[in-house]
VOPAGU-2260 file (C-alpha; in pm, 1 decimal, decimal comma):
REM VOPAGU-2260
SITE   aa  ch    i         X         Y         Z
SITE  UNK   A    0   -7619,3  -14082,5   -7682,0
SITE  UNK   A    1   -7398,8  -13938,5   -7400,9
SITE  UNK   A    2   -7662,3  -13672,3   -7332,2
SITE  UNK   A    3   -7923,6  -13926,5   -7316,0
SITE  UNK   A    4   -7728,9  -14159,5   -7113,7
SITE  UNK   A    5   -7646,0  -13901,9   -6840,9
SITE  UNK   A    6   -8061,4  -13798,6   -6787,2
SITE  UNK   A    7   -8101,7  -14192,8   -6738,8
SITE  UNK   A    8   -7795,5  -14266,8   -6503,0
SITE  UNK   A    9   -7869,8  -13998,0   -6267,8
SITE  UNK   A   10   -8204,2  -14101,5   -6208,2
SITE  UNK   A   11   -8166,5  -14327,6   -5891,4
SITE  UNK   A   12   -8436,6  -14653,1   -5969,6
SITE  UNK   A   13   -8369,6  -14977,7   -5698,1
SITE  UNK   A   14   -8586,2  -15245,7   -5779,2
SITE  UNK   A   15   -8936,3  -15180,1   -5701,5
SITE  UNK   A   16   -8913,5  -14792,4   -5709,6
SITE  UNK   A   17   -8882,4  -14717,9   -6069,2
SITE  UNK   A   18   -9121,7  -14403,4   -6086,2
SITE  UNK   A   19   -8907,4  -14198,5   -6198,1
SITE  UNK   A   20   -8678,5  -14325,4   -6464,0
SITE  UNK   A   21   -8999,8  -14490,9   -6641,2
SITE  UNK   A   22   -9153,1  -14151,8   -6641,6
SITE  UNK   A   23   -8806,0  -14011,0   -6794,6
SITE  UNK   A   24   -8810,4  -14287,5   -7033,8
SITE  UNK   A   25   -9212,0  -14226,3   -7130,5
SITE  UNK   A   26   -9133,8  -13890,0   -7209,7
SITE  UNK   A   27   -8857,0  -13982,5   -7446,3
SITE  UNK   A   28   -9072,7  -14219,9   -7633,4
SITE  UNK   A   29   -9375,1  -14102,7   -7687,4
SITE  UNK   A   30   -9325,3  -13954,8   -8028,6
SITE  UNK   A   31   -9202,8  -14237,3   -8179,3
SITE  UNK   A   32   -9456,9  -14497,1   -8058,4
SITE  UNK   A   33   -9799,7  -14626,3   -8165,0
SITE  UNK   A   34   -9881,2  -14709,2   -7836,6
SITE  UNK   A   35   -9750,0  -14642,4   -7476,0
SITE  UNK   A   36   -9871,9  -14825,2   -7203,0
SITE  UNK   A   37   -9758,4  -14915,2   -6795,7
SITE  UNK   A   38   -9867,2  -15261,8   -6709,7
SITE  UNK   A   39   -9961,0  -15341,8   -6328,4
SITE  UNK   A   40   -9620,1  -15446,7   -6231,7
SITE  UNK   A   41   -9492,5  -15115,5   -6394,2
SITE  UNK   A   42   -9315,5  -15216,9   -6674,5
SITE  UNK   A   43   -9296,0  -14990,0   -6970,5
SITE  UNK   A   44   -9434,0  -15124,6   -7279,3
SITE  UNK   A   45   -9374,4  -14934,5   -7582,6
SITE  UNK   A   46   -9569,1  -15042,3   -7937,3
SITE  UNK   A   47   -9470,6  -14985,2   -8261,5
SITE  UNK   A   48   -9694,3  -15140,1   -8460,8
SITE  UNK   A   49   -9685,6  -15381,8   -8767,1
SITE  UNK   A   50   -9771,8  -15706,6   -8939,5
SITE  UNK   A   51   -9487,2  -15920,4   -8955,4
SITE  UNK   A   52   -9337,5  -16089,9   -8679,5
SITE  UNK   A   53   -9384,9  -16015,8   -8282,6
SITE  UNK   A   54   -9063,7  -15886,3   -8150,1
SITE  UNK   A   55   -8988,1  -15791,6   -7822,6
SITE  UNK   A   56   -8705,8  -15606,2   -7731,9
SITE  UNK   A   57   -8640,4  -15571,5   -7379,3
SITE  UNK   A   58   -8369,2  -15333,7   -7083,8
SITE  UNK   A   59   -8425,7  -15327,3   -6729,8
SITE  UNK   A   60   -8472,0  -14984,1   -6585,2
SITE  UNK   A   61   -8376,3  -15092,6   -6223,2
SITE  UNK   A   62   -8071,7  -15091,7   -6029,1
SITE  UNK   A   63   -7894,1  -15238,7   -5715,2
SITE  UNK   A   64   -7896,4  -15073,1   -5391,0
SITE  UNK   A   65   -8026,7  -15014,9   -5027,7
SITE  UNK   A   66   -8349,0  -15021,3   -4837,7
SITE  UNK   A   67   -8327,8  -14818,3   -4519,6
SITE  UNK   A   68   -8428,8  -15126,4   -4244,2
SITE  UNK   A   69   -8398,2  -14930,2   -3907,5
SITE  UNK   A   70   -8248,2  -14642,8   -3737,3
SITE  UNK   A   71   -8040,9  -14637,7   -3426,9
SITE  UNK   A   72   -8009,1  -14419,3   -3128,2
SITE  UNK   A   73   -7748,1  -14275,4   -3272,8
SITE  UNK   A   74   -7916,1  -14173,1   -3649,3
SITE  UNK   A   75   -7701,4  -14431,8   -3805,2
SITE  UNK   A   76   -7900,2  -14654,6   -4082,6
SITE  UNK   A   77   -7884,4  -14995,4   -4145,3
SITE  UNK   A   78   -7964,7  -15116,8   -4428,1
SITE  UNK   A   79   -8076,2  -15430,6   -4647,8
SITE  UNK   A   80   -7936,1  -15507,1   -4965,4
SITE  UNK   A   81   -8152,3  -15505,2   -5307,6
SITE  UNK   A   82   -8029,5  -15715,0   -5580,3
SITE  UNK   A   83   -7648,4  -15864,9   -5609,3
SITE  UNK   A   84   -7479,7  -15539,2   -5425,6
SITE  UNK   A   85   -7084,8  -15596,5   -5414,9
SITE  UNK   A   86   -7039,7  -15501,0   -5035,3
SITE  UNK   A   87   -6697,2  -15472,3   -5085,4
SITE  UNK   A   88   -6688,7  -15220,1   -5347,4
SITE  UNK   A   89   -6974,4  -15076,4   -5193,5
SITE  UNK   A   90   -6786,6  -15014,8   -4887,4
SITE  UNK   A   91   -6671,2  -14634,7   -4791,0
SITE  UNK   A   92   -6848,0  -14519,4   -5098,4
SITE  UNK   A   93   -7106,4  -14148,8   -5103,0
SITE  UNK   A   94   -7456,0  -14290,0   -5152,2
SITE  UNK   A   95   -7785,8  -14095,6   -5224,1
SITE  UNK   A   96   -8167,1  -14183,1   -5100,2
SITE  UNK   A   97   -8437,0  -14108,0   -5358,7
SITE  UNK   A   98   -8497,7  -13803,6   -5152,7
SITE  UNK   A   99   -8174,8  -13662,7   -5252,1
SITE  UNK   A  100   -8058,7  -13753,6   -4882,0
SITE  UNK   A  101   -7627,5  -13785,1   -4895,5
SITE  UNK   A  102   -7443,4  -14004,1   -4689,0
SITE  UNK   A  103   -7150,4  -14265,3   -4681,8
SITE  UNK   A  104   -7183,5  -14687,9   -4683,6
SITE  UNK   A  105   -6979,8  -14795,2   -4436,8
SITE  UNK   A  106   -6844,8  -15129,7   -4230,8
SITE  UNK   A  107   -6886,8  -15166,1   -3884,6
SITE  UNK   A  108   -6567,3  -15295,5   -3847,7
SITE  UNK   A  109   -6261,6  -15201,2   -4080,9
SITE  UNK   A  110   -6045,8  -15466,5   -4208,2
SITE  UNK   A  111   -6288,2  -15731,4   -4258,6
SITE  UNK   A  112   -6488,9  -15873,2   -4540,5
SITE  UNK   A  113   -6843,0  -15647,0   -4516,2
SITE  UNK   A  114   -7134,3  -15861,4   -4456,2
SITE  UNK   A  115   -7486,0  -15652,0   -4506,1
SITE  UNK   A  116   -7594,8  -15715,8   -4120,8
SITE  UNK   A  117   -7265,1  -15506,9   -4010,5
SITE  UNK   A  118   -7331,6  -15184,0   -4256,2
SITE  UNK   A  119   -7478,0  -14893,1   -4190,3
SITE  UNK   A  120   -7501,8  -14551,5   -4362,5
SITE  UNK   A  121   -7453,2  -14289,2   -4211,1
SITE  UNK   A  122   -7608,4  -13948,2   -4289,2
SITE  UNK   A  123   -7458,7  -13708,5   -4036,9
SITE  UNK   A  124   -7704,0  -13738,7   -3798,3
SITE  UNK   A  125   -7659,1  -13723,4   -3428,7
SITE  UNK   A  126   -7965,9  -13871,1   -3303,1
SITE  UNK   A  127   -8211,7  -14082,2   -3414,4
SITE  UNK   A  128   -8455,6  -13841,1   -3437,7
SITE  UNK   A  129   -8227,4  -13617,2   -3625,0
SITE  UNK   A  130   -8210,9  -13884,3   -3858,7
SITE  UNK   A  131   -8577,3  -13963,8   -3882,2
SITE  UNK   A  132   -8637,6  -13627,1   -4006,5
SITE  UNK   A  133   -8461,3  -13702,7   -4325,8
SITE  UNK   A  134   -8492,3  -14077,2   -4410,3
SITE  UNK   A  135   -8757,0  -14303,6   -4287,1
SITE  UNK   A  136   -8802,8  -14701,9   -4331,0
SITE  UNK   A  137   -8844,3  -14809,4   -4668,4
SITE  UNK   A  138   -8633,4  -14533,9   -4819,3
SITE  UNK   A  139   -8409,3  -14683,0   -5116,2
SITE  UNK   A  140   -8038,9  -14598,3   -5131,0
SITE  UNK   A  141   -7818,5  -14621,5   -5445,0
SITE  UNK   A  142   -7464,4  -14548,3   -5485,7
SITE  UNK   A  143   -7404,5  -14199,1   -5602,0
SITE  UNK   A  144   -7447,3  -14212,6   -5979,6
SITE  UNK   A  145   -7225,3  -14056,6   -6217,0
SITE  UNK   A  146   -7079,2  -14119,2   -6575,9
SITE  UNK   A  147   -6709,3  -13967,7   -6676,5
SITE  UNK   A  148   -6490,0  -13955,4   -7001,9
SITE  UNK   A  149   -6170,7  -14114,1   -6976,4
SITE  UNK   A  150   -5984,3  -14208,2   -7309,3
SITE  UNK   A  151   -6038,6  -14352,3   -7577,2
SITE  UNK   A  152   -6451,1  -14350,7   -7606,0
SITE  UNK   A  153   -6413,3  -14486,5   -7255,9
SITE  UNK   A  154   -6656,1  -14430,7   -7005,4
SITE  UNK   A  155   -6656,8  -14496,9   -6605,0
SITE  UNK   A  156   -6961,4  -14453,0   -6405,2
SITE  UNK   A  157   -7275,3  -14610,7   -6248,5
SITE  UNK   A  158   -7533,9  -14791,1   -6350,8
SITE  UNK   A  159   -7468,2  -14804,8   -6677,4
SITE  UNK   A  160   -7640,5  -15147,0   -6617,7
SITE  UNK   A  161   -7865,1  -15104,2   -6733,1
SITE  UNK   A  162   -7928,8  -14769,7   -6858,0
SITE  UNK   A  163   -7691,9  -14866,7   -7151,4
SITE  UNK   A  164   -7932,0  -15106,9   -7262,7
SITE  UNK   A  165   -8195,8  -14859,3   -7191,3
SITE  UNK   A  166   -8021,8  -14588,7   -7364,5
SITE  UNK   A  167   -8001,0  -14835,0   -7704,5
SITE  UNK   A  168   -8345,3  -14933,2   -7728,1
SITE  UNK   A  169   -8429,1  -14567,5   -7724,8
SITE  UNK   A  170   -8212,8  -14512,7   -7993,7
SITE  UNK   A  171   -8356,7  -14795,5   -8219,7
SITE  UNK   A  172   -8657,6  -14712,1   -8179,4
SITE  UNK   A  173   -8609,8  -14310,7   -8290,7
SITE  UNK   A  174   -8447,9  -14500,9   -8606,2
SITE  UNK   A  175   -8612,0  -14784,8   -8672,1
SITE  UNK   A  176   -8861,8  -14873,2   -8999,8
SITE  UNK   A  177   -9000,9  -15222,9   -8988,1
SITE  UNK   A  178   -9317,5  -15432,3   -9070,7
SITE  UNK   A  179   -9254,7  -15619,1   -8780,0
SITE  UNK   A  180   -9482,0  -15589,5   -8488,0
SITE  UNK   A  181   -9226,5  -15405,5   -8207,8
SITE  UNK   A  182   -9242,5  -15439,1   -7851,5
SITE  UNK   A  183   -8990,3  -15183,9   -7672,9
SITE  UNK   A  184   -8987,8  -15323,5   -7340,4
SITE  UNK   A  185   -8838,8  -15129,9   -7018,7
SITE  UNK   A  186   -8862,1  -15372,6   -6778,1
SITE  UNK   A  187   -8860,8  -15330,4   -6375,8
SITE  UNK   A  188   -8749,9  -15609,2   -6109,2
SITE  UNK   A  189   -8484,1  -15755,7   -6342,7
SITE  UNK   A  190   -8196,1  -15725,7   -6041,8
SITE  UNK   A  191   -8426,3  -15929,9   -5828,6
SITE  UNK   A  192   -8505,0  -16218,5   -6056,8
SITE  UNK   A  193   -8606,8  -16076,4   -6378,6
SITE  UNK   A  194   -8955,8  -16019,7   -6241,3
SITE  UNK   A  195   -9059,4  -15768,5   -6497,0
SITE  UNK   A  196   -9038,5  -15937,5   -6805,3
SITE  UNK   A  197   -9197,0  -16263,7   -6750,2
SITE  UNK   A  198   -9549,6  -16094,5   -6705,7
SITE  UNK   A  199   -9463,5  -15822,3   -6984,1
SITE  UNK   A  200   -9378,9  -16143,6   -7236,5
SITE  UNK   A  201   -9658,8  -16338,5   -7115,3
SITE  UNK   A  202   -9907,5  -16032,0   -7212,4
SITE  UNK   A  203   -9744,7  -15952,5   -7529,2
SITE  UNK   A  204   -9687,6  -16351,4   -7675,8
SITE  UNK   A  205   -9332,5  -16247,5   -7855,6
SITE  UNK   A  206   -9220,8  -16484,8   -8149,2
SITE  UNK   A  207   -8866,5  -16369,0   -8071,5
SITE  UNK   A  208   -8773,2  -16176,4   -7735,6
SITE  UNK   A  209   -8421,7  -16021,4   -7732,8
SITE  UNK   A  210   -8283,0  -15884,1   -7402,7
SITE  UNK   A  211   -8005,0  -15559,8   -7428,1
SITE  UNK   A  212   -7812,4  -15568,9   -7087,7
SITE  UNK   A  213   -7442,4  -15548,1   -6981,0
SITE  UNK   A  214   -7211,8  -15852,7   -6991,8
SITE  UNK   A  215   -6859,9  -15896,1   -6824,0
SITE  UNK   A  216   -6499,5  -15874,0   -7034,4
SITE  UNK   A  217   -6179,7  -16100,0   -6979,7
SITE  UNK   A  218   -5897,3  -15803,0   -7066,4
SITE  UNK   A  219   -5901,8  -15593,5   -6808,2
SITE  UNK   A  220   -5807,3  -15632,3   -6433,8
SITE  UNK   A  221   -5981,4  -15818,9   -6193,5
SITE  UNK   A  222   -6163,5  -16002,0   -6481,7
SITE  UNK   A  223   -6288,5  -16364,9   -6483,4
SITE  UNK   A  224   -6167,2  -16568,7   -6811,1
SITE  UNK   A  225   -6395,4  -16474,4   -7093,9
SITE  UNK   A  226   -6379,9  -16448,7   -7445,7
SITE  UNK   A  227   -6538,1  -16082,2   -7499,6
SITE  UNK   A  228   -6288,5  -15754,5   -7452,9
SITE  UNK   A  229   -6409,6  -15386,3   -7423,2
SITE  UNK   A  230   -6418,3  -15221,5   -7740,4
SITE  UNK   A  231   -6442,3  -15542,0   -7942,5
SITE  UNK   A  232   -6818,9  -15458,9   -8056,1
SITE  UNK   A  233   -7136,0  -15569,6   -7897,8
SITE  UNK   A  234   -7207,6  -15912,6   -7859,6
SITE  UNK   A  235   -7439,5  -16140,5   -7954,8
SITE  UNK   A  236   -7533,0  -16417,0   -7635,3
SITE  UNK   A  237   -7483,5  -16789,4   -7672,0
SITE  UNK   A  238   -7556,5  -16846,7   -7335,6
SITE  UNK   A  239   -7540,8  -16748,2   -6962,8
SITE  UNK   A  240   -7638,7  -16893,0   -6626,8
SITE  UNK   A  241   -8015,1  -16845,8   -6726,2
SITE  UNK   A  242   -8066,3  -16906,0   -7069,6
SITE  UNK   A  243   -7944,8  -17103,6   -7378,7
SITE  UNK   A  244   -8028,5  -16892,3   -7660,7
SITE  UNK   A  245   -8202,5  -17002,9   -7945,0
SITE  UNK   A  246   -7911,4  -17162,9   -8205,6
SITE  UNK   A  247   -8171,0  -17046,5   -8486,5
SITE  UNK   A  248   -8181,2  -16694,1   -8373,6
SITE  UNK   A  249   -7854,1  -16662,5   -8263,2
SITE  UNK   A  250   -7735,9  -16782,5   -8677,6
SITE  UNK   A  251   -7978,8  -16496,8   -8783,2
SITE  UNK   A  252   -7862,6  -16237,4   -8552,2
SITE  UNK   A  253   -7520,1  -16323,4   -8662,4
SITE  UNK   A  254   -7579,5  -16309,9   -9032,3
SITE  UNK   A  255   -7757,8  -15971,7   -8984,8
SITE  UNK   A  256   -7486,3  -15829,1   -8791,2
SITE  UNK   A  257   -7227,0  -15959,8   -9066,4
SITE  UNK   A  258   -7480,4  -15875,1   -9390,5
SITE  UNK   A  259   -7490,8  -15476,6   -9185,9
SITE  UNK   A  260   -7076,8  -15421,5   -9114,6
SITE  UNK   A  261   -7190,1  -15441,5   -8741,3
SITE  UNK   A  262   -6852,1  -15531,1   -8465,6
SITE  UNK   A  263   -6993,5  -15803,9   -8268,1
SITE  UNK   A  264   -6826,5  -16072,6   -8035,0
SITE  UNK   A  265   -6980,3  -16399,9   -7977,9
SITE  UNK   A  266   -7088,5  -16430,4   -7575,4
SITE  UNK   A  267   -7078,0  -16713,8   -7341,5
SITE  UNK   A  268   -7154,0  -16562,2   -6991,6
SITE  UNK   A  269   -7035,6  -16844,7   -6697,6
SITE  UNK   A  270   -7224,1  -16629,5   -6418,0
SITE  UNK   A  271   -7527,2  -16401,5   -6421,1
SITE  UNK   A  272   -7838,1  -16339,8   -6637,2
SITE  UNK   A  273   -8071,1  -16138,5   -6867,1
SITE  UNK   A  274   -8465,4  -16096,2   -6910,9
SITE  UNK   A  275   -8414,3  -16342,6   -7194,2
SITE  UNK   A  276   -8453,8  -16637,0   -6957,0
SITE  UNK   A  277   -8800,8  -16473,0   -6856,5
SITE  UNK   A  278   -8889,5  -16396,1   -7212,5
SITE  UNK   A  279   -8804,2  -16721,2   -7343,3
SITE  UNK   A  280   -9006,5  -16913,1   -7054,6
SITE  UNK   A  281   -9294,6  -16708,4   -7050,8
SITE  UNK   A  282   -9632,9  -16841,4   -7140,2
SITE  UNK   A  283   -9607,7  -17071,5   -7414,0
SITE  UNK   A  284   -9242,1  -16977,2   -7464,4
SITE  UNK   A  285   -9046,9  -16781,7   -7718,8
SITE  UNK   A  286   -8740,7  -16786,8   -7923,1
SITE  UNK   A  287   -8484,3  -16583,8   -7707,4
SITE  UNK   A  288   -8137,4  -16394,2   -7752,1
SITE  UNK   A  289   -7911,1  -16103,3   -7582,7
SITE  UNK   A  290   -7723,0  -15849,3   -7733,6
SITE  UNK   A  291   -7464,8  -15737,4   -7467,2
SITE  UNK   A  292   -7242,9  -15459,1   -7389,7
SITE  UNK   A  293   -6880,9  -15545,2   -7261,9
SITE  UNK   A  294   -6831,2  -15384,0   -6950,3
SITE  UNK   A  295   -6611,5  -15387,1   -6642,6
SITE  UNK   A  296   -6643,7  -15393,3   -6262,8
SITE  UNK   A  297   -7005,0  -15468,2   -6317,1
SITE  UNK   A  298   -7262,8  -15353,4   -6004,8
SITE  UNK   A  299   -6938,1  -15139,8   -5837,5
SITE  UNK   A  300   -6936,7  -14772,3   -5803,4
SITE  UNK   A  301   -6700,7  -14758,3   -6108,0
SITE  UNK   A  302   -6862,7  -14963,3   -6413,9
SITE  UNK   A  303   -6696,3  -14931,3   -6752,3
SITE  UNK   A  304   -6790,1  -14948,8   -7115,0
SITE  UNK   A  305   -6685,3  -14816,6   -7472,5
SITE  UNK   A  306   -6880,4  -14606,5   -7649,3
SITE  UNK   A  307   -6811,7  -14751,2   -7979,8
SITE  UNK   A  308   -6977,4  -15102,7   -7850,5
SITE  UNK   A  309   -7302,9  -14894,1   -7788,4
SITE  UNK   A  310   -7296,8  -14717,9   -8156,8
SITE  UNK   A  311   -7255,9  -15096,5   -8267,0
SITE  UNK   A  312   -7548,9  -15212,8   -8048,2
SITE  UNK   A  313   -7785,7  -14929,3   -8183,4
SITE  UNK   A  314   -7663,4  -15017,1   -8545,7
SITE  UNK   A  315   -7756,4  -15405,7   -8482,6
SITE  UNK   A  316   -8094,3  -15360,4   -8235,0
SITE  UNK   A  317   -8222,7  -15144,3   -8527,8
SITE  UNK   A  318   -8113,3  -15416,4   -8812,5
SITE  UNK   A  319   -8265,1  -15695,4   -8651,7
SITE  UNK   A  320   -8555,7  -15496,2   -8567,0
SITE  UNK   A  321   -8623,0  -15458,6   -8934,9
SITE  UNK   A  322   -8477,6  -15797,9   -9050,0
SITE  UNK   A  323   -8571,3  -16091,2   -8882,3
């Protein structure tokens, strides 16, 4: 999982440029799929076919970051935000164009709270045209990516949203025999309004559509108030800021996770949102749920899960894969 994990967070994909980690991802699946397709918006759909129910499970293979906007006299590049980017923890941090371009995020003016119109990166350049030579308008920017070992099963890094989620349904679908009709779904656009998924469910009709993505904690510093802690076990959704999960599904994915020994925390998330608020609107609507992984400092430079959360996520995406 850690192996697979690293491939997939060092693979830079903003919203709208997700090339390359679909290709990574394509590779990965092919031998366990009936069918592999790329629809026009690029989303990866991924078929494992059967006759029982039409379940969609569905991670986002984009990320937050930068688009380069313009270039000064000076080579300095400013820069427009792409999805909910934390300019403050984004501030004085190394970032990385898809090019493999290095430079540093930084404030116009120190001491103040960053706004995006007052940031620039800044590549080493000394001229613009130094600077052209390297980067050129419409060139995406991510924070530098990385994942680390601390203790306890605890890793720090970025993004693990949400190549976590990613990382899972690759796993359950290496694992997983069902006669239910599977939809592995690696969706694009999610940072920017879950833009993927809504044509991906509309195509593929889903009776249920379940969403794997990060989800905050309320033990560790700098945490809102929330009932979920790191290393209590995946959770199961109830609700966020875009979606009220189906009570039906959410009593079955329960009962499955109990029936299977899987550690799970219930999940109501006061800010944010999944693909499950596309899959559940889409067309003539389905049945939707999340299962989440508890992590920290979500969307800075320094994310944080537990490993044992994602060994409980595999063990209950593969359960209810076969189950429901």
């Amino acid at each position: 999982m850690i192996d697979l994990l690293k491939k997939l967070m060092l693979t830079p994909s903003v919203s709208g440029r997700e090339d390359k980690i679909r290709e990574l991802i394509k590779k990965e699946v092919e031998p366990y799929a009936d069918e592999v397709i790329t629809d026009p918006l690029g989303n990866l759909i991924v078929h494992k076919r059967g006759t029982g129910k039409r379940i969609m499970l569905c991670a986002h293979v984009d990320e937050i970051g930068f688009f380069a906007t313009y270039i000064t006299e000076k080579g300095l590049i400013k820069i427009n935000p792409i999805g909910g980017v934390n300019l403050l923890s984004a501030s004085y941090t190394e970032v990385v164009s898809e090019n493999g371009v290095c430079g540093i995020l930084v404030p116009d003016k120190a001491g103040e709270m960053p706004k995006a119109e007052s940031m620039y990166i800044d590549i080493g350049a000394k001229s613009k045209k130094q600077a052209e030579s390297k980067v050129k308008l419409g060139d995406f920017f991510v924070v530098k990516p990385s994942i680390k070992r601390l203790m306890n099963q605890r890793y720090v890094g970025r993004p693990f949203d949400d190549r976590v989620g990613c990382a899972i349904l690759i796993e359950a679908l290496k694992q997983v025999e069902s006669e239910n009709d599977l939809y592995f779904v690696f969706s694009v656009q999610e940072e920017v309004g879950a833009r993927g998924a809504r044509p991906a469910a509309y195509t593929i009709k889903p009776d249920i559509g379940i969403a794997l993505d990060v989800t905050g904690t309320g033990d560790r510093p700098g945490s809102k108030p929330m009932a979920v802690k790191l290393g209590g076990g995946c959770t199961i959704k109830l609700k966020d800021s875009g979606v009220i999960c189906s009570p039906e599904l959410v009593k079955s994915m329960q009962k499955i996770a109990e029936d299977n020994g899987v550690k799970y925390q219930n999940e109501i998330l006061l800010y944010g949102g999944t693909d499950a608020s596309a899959m559940q609107s889409a067309g003539s609507g389905a049945q939707a749920g999340a299962i989440s992984i508890p992590s920290t400092n979500i969307h800075s430079s320094v994310e944080m899960i537990d490993l044992n959360d994602v060994k409980e996520a595999v063990k209950l995406t593969v359960a209810i894969a076969k189950e429901l």
